[in-house]
N, C-alpha and C positions, 0 to 999 in steps of 0.2 A: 681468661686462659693465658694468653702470652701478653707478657709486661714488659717486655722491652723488643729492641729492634731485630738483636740476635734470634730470639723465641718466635716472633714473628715471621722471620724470614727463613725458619725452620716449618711452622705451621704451615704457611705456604707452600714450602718444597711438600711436604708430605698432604696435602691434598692435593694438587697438581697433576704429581707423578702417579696418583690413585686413579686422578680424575681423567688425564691426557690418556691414559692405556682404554679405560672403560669406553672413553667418545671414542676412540678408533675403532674400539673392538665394535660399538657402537653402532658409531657407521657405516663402516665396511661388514659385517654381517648382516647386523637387523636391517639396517635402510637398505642397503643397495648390495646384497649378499643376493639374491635372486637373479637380480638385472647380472650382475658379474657372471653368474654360475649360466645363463643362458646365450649370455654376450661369447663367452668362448668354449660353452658345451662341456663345461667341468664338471663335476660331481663332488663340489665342495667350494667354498669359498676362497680356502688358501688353495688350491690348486688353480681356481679362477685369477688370480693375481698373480701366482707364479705363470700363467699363459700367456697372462698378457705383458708380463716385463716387471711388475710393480703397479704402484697408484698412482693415477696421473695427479702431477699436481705440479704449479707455475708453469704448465705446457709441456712438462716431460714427464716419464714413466720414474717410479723414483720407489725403492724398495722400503715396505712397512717401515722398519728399523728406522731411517730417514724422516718420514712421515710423521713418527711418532715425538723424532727429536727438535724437528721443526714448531710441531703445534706445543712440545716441550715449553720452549723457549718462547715463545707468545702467549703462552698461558702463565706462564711461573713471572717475567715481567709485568704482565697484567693484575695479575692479581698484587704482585708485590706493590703499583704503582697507583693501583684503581682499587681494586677488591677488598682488601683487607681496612684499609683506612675507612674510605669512602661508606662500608657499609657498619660501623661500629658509631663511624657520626651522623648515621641516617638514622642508624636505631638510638642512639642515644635524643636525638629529635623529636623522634616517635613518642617514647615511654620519657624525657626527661631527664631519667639517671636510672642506670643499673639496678640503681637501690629500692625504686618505687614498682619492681616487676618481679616476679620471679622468674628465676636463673635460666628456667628450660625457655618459658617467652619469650625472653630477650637473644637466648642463643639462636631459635627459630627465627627472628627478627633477622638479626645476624645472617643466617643463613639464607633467608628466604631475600635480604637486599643485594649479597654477592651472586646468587641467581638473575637476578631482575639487573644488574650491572653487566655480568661478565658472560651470560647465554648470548644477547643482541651483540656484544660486541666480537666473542667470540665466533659468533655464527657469519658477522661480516668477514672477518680475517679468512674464515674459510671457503666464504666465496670468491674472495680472492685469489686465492690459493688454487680452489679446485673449478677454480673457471674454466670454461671452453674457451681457451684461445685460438682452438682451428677455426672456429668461425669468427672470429674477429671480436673486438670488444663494443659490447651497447649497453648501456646502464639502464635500460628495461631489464637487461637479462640480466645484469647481477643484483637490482632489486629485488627481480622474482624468485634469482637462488637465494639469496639472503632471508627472504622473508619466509620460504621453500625449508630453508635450515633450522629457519627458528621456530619453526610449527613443529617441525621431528626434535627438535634438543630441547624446546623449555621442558616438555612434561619428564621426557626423563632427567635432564639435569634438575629440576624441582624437588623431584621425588627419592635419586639417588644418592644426592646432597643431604637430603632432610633424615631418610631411614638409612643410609648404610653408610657411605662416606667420610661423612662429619660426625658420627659418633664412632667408627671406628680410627677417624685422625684423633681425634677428641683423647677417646681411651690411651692410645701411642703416645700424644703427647704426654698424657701426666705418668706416664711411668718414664718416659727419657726425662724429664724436668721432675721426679718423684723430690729429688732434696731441693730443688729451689722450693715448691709446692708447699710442703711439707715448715719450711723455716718462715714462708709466709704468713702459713695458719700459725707458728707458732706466734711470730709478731701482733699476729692480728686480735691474738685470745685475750682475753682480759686477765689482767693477774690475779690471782686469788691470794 
């Protein structure tokens, strides 16, 4: 898919910004949409968040939009720095070379090692983040949100990675890169 550094760091931006909205939506409804909605007796999730100020997070109330831009920007250097790289030369380790698998394999590969990379470490960032600082800090308690986080995010980062995500980046990308794509295959054909 992306051959050089520009494509890359485009691929990224467009999974990121798929994937940074879906964990919010994510978390704040599925995981803890209940707990909020009885925490201040709302009758909705967004109304539960507007009650209480925003989502707490680094020890202040801090509104969605914030939230979203934050995990933004930890996830889009992440991946730029770990994800993409790191997991193109674990599957190439794997299967060898590109050449010896086919293409949906290897892209699974692909996708299933930026999972297994970027879930634990994104799920630490969060406990970070969304730690209880009113009670003071103990690395019991952010081991047990960490590991608390990564039991709620692997199955669905797994699954929403593999069926909806990455094949809908996938698709985006070869139609914004349609003529780079396109003069590749023509390079690539054999001449008759």
């Amino acid at each position: 898919m992306p051959r050089n550094q520009f494509q890359r760091m485009i691929f990224a931006l467009l999974t990121v910004v798929i994937t940074v909205h879906g964990y919010v939506f994510y978390s704040l409804y599925v995981v803890n949409g209940s707990t909020l909605m009885e925490a201040t007796g709302a009758d909705s999730v967004l109304h539960a968040i507007q009650a209480q100020g925003g989502v707490y997070m680094f020890g202040h109330m801090l509104p969605i939009w914030a939230v979203v831009l934050i995990e933004f920007c930890f996830a889009y250097a992440l991946e730029c720095l770990m994800g993409s790289l790191c997991s193109f030369k674990i599957a190439c380790r794997v299967f060898r070379s590109p050449k010896y698998v086919h293409l949906i394999i290897f892209e699974t590969m692909i996708i299933s090692v930026i999972v297994l990379l970027m879930c634990p470490t994104m799920s630490l960032i969060a406990s970070l983040m969304y730690y209880p600082y009113y009670n003071g800090f103990h690395l019991a308690t952010l081991l047990a949100n960490w590991l608390k986080l990564v039991c709620y995010n692997f199955p669905f980062a797994f699954f929403s990675q593999l069926f909806f995500i990455q094949p809908f980046v996938r698709a985006a990308f070869r139609v914004l890169f349609r003529k780079d794509i396109a003069n590749r295959e023509k390079m690539a054909a054999p001449a008759a």
